[in-house]
C-alpha positions as CSV (number, residue, x, y, z in Angstrom):
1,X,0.0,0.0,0.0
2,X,1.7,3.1,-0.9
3,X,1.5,6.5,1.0
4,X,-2.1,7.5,1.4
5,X,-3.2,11.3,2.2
6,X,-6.0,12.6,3.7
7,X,-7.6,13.6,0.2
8,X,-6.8,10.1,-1.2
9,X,-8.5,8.5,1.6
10,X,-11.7,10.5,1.5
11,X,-11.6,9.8,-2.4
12,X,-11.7,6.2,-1.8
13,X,-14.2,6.1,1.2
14,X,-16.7,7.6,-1.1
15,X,-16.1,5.8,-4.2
16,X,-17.7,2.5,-2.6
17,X,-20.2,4.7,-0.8
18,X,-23.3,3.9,-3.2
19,X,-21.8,0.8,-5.0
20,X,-22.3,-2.9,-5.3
21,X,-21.0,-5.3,-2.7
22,X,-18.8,-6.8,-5.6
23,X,-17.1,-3.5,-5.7
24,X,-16.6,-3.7,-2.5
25,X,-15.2,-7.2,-2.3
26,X,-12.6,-6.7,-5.5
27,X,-11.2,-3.7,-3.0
28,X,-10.7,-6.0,-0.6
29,X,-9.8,-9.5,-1.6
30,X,-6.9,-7.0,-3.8
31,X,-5.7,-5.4,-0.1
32,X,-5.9,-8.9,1.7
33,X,-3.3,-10.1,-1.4
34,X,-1.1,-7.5,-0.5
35,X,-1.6,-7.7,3.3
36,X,-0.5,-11.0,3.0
37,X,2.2,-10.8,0.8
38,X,3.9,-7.5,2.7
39,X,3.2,-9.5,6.0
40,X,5.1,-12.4,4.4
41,X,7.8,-10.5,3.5
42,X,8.5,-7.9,6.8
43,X,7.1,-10.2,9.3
44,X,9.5,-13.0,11.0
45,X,6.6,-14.0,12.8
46,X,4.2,-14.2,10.2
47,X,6.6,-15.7,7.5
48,X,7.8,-18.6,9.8
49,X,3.8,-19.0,10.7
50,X,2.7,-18.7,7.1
51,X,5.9,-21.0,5.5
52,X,3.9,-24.2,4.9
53,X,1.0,-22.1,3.7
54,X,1.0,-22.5,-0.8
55,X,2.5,-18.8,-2.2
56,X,-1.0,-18.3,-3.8
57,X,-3.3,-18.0,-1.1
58,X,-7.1,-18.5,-2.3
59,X,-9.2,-18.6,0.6
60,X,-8.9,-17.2,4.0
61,X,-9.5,-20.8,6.2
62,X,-6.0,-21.7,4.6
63,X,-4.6,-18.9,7.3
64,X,-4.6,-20.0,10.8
65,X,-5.9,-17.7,13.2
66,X,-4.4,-15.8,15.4
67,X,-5.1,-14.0,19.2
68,X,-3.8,-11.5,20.9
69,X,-1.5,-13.6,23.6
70,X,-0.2,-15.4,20.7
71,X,1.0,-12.1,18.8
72,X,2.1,-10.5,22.3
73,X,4.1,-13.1,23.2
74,X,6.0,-12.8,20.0
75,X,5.8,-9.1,20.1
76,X,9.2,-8.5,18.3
77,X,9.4,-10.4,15.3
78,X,5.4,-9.6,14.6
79,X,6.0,-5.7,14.0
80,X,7.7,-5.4,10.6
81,X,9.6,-2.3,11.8
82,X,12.9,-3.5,13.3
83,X,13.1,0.0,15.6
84,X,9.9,-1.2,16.9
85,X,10.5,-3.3,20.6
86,X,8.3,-4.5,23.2
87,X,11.2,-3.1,25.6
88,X,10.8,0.3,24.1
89,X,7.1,0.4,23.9
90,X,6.6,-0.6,27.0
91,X,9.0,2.0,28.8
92,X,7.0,4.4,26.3
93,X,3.8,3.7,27.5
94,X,5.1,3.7,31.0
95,X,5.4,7.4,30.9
96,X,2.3,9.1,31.1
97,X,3.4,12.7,30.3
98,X,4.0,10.5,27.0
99,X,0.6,10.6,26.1
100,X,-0.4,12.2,22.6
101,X,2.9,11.9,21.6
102,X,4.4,9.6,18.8
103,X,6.6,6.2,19.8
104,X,9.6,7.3,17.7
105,X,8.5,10.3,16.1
106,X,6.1,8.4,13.9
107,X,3.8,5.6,15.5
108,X,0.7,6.1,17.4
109,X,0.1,3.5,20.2
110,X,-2.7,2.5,22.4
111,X,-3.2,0.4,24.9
112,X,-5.8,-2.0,26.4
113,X,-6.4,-4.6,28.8
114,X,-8.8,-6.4,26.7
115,X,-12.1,-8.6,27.9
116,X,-10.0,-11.9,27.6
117,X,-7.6,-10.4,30.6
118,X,-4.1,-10.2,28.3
119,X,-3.1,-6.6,28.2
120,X,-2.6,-5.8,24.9
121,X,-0.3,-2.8,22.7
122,X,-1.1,-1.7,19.3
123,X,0.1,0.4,17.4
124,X,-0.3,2.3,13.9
125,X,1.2,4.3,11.3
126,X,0.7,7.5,10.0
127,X,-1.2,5.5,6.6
128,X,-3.5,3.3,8.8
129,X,-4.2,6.1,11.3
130,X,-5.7,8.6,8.3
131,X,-7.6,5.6,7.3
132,X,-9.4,4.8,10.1
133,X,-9.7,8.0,11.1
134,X,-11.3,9.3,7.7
135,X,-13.7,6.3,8.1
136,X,-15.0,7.5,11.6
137,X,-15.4,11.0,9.9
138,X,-17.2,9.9,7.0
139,X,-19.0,6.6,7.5
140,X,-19.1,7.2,11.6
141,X,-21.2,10.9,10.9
142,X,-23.6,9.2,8.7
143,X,-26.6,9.7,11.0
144,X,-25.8,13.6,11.0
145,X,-27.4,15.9,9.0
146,X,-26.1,19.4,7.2
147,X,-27.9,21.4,9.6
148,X,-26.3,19.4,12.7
149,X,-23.4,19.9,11.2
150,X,-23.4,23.9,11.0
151,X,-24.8,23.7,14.8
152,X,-21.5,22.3,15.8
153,X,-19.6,25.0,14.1
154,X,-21.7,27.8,15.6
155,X,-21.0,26.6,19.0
156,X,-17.3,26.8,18.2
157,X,-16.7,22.8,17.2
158,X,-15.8,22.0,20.6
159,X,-15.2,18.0,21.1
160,X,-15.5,16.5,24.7
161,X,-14.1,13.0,25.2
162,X,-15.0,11.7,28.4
163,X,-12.8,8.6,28.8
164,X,-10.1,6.6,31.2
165,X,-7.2,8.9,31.2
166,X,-5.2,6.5,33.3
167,X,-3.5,5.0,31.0
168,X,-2.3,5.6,27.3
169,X,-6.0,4.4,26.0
170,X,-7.1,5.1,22.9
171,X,-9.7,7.4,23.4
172,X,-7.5,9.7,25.8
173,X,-4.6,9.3,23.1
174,X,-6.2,10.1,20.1
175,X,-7.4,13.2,21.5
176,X,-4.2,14.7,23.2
177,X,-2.7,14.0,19.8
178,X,-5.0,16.2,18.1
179,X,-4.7,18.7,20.7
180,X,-1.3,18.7,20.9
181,X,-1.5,19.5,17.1
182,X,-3.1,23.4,18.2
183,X,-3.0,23.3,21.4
184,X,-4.4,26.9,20.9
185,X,-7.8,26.6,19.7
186,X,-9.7,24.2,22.3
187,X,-11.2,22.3,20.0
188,X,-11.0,19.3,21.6
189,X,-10.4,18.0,25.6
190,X,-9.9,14.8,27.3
191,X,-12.1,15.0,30.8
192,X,-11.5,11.9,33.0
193,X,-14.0,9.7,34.5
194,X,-11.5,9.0,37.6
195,X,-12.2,12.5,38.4
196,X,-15.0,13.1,40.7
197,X,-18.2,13.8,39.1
198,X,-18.7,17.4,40.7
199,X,-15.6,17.9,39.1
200,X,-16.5,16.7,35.9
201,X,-19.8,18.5,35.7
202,X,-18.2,21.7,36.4
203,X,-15.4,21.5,34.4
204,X,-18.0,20.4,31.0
205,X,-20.2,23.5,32.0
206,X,-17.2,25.8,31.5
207,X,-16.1,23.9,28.0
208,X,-19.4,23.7,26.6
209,X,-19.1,21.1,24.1
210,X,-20.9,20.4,20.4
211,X,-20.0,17.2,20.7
212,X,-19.3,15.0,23.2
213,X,-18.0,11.2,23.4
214,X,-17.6,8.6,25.5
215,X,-19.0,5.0,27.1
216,X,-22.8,4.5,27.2
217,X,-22.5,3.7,31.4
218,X,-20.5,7.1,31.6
219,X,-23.2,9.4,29.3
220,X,-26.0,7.6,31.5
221,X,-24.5,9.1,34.7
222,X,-24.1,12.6,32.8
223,X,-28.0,12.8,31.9
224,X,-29.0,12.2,35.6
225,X,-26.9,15.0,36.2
226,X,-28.7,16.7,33.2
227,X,-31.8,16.4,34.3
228,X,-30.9,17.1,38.0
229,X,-30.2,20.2,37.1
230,X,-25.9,20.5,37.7
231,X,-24.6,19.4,34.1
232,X,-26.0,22.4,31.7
233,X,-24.8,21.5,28.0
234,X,-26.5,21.0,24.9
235,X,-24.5,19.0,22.8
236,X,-25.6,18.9,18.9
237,X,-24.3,14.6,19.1
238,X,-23.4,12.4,21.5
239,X,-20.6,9.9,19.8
240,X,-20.8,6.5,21.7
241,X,-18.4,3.4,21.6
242,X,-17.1,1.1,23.7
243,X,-20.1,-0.9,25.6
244,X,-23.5,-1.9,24.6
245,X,-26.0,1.0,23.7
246,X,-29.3,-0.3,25.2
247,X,-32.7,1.3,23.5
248,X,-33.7,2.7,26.9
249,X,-30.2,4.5,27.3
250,X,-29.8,5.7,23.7
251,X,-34.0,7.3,24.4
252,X,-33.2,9.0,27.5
253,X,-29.6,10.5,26.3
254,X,-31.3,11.8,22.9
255,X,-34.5,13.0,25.1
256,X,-32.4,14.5,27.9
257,X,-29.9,16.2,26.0
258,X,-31.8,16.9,23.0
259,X,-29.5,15.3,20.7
260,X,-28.1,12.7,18.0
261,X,-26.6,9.9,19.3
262,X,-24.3,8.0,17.1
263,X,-23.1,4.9,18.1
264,X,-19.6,3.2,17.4
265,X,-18.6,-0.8,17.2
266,X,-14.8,-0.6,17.0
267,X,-11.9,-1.7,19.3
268,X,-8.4,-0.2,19.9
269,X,-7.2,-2.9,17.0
270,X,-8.9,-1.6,14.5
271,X,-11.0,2.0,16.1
272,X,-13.6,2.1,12.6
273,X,-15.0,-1.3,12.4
274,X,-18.4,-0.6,11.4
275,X,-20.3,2.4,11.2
276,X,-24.3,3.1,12.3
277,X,-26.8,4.1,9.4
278,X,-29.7,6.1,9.3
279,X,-32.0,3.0,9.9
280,X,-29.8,2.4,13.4
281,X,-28.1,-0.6,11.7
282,X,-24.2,-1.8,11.9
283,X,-22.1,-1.7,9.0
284,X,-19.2,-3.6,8.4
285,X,-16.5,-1.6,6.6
286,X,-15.9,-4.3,4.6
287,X,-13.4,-2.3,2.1
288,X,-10.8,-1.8,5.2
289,X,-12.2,-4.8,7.7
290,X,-12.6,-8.4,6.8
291,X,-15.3,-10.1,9.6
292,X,-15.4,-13.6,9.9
293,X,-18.2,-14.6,12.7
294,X,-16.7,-18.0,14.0
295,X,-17.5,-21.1,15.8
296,X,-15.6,-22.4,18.7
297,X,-13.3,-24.7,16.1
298,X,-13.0,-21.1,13.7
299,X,-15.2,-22.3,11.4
300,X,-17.6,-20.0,9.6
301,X,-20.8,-19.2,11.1
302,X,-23.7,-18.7,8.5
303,X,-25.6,-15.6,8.6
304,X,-28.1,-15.0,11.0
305,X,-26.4,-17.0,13.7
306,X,-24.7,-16.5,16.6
307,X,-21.2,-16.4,16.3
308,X,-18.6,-18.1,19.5
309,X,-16.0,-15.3,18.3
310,X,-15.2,-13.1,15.5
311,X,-11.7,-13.0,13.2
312,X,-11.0,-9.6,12.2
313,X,-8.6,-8.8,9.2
314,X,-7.5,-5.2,9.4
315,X,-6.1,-3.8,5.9
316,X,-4.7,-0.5,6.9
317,X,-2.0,-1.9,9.2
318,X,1.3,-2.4,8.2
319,X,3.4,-2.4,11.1
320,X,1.3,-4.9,13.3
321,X,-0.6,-6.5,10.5
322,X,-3.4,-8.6,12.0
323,X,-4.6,-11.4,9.8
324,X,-7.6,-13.6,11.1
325,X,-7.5,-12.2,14.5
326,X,-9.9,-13.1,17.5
327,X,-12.0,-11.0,19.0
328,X,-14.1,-12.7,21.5
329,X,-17.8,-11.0,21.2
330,X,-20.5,-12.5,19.8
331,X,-21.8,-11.3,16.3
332,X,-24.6,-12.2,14.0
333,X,-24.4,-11.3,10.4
334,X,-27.8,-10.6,9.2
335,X,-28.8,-12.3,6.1
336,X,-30.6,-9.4,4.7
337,X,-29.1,-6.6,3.1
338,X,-30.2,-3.0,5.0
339,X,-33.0,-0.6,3.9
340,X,-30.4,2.2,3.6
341,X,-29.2,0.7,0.8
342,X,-25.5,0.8,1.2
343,X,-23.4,-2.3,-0.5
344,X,-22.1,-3.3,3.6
345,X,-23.5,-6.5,5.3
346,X,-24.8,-5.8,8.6
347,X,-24.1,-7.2,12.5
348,X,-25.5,-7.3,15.7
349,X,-23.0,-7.3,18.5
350,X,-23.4,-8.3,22.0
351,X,-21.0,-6.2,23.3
352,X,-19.8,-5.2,27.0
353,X,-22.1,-5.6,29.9
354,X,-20.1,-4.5,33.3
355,X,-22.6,-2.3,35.7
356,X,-22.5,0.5,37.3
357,X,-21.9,0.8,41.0
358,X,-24.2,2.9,43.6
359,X,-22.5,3.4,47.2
360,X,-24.2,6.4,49.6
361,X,-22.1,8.6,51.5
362,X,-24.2,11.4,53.8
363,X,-27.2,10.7,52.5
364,X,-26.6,11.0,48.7
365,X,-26.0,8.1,46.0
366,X,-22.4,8.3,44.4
367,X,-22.3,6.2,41.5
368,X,-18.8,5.1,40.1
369,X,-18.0,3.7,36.2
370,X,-16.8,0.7,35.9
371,X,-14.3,1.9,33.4
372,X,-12.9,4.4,36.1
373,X,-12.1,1.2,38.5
374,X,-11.4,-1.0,35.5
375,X,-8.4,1.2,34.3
376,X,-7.0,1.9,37.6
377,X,-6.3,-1.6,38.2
378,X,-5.1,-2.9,35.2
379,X,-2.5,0.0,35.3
380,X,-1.3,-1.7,38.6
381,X,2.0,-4.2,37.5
382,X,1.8,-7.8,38.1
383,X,-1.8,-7.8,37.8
384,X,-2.9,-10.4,35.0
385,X,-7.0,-10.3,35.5
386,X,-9.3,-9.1,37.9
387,X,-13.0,-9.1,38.8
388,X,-14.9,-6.5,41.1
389,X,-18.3,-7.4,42.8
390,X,-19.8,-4.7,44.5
391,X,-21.4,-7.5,47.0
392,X,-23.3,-5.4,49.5
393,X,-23.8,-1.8,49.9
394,X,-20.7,-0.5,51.6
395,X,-18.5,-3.9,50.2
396,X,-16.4,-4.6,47.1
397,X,-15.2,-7.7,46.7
398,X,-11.8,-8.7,44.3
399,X,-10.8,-11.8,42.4
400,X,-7.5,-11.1,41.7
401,X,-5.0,-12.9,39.3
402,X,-1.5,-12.1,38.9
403,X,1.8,-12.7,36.7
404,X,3.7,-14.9,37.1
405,X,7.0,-14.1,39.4
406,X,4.9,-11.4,41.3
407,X,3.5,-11.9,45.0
408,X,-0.2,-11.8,45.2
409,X,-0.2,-10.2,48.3
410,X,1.8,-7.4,47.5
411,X,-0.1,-6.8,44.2
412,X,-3.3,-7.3,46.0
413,X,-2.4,-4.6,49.0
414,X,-1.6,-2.6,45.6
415,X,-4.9,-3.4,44.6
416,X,-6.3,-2.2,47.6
417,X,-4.7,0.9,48.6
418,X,-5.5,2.6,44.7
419,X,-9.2,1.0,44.9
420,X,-9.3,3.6,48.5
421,X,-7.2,6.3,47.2
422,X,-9.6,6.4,44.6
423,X,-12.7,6.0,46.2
424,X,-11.8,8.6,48.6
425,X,-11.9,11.4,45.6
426,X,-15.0,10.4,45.2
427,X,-16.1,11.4,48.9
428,X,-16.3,7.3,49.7
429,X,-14.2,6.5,53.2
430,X,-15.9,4.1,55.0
431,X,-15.9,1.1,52.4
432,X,-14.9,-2.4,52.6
433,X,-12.5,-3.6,49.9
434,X,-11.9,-8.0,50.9
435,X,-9.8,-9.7,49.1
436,X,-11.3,-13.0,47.2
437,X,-10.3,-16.7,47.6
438,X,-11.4,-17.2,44.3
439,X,-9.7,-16.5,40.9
440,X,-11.5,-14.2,38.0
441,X,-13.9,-16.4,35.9
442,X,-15.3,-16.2,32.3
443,X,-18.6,-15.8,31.7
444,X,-19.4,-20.1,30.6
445,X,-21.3,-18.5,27.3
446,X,-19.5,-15.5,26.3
447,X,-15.7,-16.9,27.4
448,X,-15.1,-13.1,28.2
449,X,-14.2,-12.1,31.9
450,X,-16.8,-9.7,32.7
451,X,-14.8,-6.7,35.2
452,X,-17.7,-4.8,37.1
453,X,-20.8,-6.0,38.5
454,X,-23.3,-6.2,41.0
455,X,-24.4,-8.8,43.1
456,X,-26.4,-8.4,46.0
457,X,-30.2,-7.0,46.3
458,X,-31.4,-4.4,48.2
């Protein structure tokens, strides 16, 4: 793939906009051959993986899958940039004042812990960055109309991202990058959901976004504080990704804030996925994503079934190329093409499910996001996986897994002190944090660890 500008990428985006789903598949079965071939070639990992594979490759089940311990543990010769080092990127990502910044002057890099429990690092170039990124402006928008769109510039085209800034995320990253670009002109802020949420309220009444992003659980929480009376925006969109969007949720944040909500289906690996339509519908961007719903032995599921996993193919990335990769949600390909009429096959996704947690301090309810307590422990070394069940009112309960060569009771008073430092920000003093006997478990149909949850009744 040579180098592709800005221009260039919108110019391809909306060539297939309005075409035939063969169109579509010529564009990519031609970008899989090359993916595979450059792969093949700058790849030590991929080139011993792929060495009994024929040199014509004519149908994706002739690649073995991959996951994302497999490619972690062989970190090194996967990335087909020599410089590139799990050493160095890890030392990188270990600085936080890092963040927005390039690893090496030219690669963006995110990280996450993942639903399976392995942490995970990915990273992209400046080609596969503009890609996705022109995707999410052109596809991901779809739902806005012209008149939304001069709205947002009339209130000054301010962007809100309300995300984990613990840690070199993606969400956090992508938008100190682009403010670090013009600092100067405010279009765009990182608020953090570890702060407390009288901070957060006041500090979104004084930036007065158009737009505003973030996870479903997190918007929820700002629309009680919308109607209450203490948050005072009026966002033209509300740009969602990250967890499951439930009907009721996406009602009450387009009734309470009197605004579009867009909704996202991406992941760190590849951010533009899919894209919603005007009928509420996900599209795959087939052109740039090959989907493959799954069974648990990888073989295809047909359309209109649930899938065990799905196998993603990314195009765009060079430098970490990911080829048949798992992700573990569950998908259904529907067999019918969409009303909307674009050539993109649609998917259901079941998505993320942790809960959000209510504890009462003075008289008042403080309710804390699961992805504030989810990214302050995974951000604590030697912890592999972790599970936290809010299992009475005043109680939190840990499963706690760690790596190996670390003590699990030093991680786990670790564990414990951040869980109270952070808790006390949020005016909470008198809780219980115990430590479980038991190890994190998967969910037995899902095979994902599920991080936050309730379980106790009132």
């Amino acid at each position: 793939m040579e180098n592709i500008s800005p221009l260039k990428a919108v110019m391809e985006i909306w060539k297939v906009k309005r075409g035939k789903p063969e169109d579509v598949l010529s564009r990519q079965q031609s970008r899989l051959a090359d993916l595979i071939n450059f792969a093949r070639s700058n790849s030590q990992y991929y080139a011993q993986k792929y060495s009994e594979l024929p040199e014509r490759i004519t149908s994706l089940q002739q690649i073995p899958p991959v996951t994302k311990s497999e490619l972690m543990d062989h970190f090194n010769d996967w990335v087909t940039d020599p410089e590139i080092t799990i050493e160095g990127v890890k030392e990188f990502v270990s600085n936080m004042s890092l963040v927005g910044y390039l690893y090496l002057g030219r690669y963006m890099v995110s990280t996450t812990s993942g639903s399976t429990g392995v942490p995970g690092i990915f990273i992209q170039d400046k080609d596969s960055d503009t890609i996705m990124k022109t995707l999410m402006a052109i596809r991901g928008t779809t739902k806005l109309k012209w008149s939304d769109i001069l709205k947002v510039a009339a209130k000054g085209g301010r962007n809100a991202a309300v995300c984990s800034t613990a840690g070199h995320f993606t969400a956090f990253s992508t938008a100190e990058r682009l403010r670090l670009k013009r600092p100067s002109n405010g279009k765009i802020r990182a608020f953090s959901i570890q702060s407390p949420l009288s901070t957060l309220v006041k500090e979104l009444n004084e930036y007065q976004p158009a737009l505003i992003g973030g996870y479903a659980t997190a918007m929820e929480i700002l629309a009680e504080e919308q109607k209450a009376g203490r948050l005072n925006i009026q966002p033209v969109a509300i740009l969602l990704g990250g967890e499951k969007l439930y009907p009721n949720v996406r009602e009450k944040l387009g009734s309470v804030f009197q605004a579009r909500v867009l909704d996202l289906y991406g992941g760190t690996e590849a951010t533009a996925m899919t894209f919603e339509c005007e009928e509420g519908q996900f599209h795959v961007n087939t052109d740039w994503i090959i989907f493959e719903p799954v069974d648990e032995y990888y073989q295809p599921v047909p359309p209109g079934k649930q899938s065990h996993s799905v196998l993603i193919t990314n195009l765009a990335n060079r430098i970490q190329p990911l080829i048949r990769y798992e992700l573990t949600d569950r998908v259904i390909m529907s067999p019918e093409s969409c009303k909307c009429g674009r050539p993109f096959p649609v998917v259901q996704v079941e998505g993320r499910t942790d809960d959000i947690l209510k504890f009462s301090t003075n008289g008042q309810i403080v309710h804390i996001l699961p992805l504030a307590l989810k990214t302050i422990v995974e951000e604590i070394p030697g912890v592999r996986c972790f599970q936290l069940i809010q299992t009475a009112p005043d109680q939190l309960t840990v499963r706690l897994e760690v790596d190996e060569g670390n003590l699990r009771d030093q991680v786990w008073e670790n564990v414990r002190e951040a869980l109270l430092d952070y808790f006390a920000t949020q005016g909470l003093t008198n809780l219980l944090i115990e430590k479980s006997d038991e190890l994190p478990q998967r969910n037995p149909k899902s095979g994902k660890y599920q991080h936050v949850w309730v379980d106790y009744h009132e």
